[in-house]
C-alpha positions in Angstrom: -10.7 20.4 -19.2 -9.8 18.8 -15.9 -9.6 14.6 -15.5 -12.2 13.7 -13.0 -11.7 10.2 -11.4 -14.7 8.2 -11.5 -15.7 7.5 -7.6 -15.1 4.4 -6.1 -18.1 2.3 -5.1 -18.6 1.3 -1.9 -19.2 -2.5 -2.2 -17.0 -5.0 -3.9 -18.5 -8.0 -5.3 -17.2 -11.6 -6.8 -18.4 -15.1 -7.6 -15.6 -17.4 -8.5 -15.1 -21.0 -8.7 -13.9 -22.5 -6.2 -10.4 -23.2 -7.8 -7.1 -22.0 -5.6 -5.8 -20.4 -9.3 -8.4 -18.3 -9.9 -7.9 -16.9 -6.0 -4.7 -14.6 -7.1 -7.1 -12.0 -9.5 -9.4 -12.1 -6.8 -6.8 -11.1 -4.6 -5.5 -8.8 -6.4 -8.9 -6.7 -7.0 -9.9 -7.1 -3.7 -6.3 -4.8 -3.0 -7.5 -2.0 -6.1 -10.7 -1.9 -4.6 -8.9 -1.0 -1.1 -6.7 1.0 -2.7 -8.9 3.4 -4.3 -10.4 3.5 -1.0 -7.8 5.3 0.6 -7.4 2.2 2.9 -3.5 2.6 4.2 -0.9 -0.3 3.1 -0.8 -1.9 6.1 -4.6 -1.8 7.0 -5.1 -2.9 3.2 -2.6 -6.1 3.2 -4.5 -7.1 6.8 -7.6 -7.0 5.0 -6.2 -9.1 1.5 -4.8 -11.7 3.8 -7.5 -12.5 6.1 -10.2 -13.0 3.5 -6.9 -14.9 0.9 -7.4 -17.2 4.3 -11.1 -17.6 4.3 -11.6 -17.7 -0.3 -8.4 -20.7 0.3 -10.2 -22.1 3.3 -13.5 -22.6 1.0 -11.4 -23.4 -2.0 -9.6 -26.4 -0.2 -12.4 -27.6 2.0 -15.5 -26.9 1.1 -16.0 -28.8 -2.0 -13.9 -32.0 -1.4 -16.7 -34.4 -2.4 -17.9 -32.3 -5.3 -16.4 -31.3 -8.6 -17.9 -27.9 -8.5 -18.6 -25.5 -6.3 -18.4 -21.4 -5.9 -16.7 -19.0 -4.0 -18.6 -15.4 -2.9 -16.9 -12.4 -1.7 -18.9 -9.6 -0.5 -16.9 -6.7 0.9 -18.7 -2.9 1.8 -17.1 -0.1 2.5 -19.4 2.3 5.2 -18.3 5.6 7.1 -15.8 3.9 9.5 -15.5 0.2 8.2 -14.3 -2.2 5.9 -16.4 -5.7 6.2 -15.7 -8.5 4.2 -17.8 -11.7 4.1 -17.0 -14.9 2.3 -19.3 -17.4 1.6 -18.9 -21.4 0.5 -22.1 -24.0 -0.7 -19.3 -26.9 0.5 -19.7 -28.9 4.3 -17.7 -28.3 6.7 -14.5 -29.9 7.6 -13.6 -29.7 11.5 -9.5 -29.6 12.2 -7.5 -32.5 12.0 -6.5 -32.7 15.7 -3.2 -34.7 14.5 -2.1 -32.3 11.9 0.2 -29.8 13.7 1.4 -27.5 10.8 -2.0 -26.6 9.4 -5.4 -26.2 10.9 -4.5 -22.1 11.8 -6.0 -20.0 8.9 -9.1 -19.4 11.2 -6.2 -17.8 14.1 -4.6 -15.9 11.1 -8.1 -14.4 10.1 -9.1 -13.7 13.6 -5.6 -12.0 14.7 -6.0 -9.8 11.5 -9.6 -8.8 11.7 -10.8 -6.4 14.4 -13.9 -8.8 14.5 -14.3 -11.9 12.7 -17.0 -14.8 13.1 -17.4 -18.3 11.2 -21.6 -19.5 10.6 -21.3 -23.0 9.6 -24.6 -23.7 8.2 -26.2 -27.0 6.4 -25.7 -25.8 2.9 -22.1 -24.2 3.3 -19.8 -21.9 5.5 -19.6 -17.8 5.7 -17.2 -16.3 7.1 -17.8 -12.4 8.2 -14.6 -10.0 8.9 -14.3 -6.4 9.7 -11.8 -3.6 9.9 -12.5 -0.1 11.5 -10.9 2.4 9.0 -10.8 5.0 11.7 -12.9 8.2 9.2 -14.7 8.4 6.1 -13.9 5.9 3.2 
């Protein structure tokens, strides 16, 4: 009898708390998920860092006056595109103007995305990337 592997769905979907530790399984899904995509190595470790950047981003920032706080990732795979959002219930923290070794994770995300946008919204941040894949996925 012949092995059939089980397809892979087309949406990836996580709620964490909002904990920098609890970021590497995240990570580390998000990549399998890819993976069994057919998303090629480089394409795929684009995609991993860019939203890494935007789950740290909301895992460092978003919750700073808060004990708790949660972390969504919401990534779809369609015919041509991979599209990851992450979204924070935190506030906002602008750039520290005088801090000239951080501050670029939004220019990392942004460089590595083919489109990326930040909504900054009362109740939290979202941060929407995509990828063409360039076929079927």
């Amino acid at each position: 009898m012949k092995h059939v592997s089980a397809p892979v769905p087309q949406e990836f979907r996580d709620r964490v708390p909002a904990e920098a530790g609890r970021l590497v399984g995240l990570r580390k899904q998000l990549a399998e998920w890819l993976a069994g995509l057919g998303v090629d190595g480089e394409r795929r470790e684009d995609i991993v860092l860019a939203s890494n950047e935007a789950l740290a981003n909301s895992a460092e920032h978003a919750y700073r006056d808060e004990a708790d706080g949660v972390i969504e990732i919401h990534a779809t795979s369609s015919r041509n595109e991979i599209k990851v959002v992450v979204t924070d219930y935190g506030a906002w923290k602008p750039a520290d103007t005088e801090d000239t070794i951080r501050g670029r994770g939004l220019l990392l995300i942004d460089r590595l995305a083919d489109q990326a946008a930040c909504e900054y919204r009362g109740d939290g941040t979202t941060v929407t990337m995509s990828w063409l894949t360039g076929g079927p996925t």
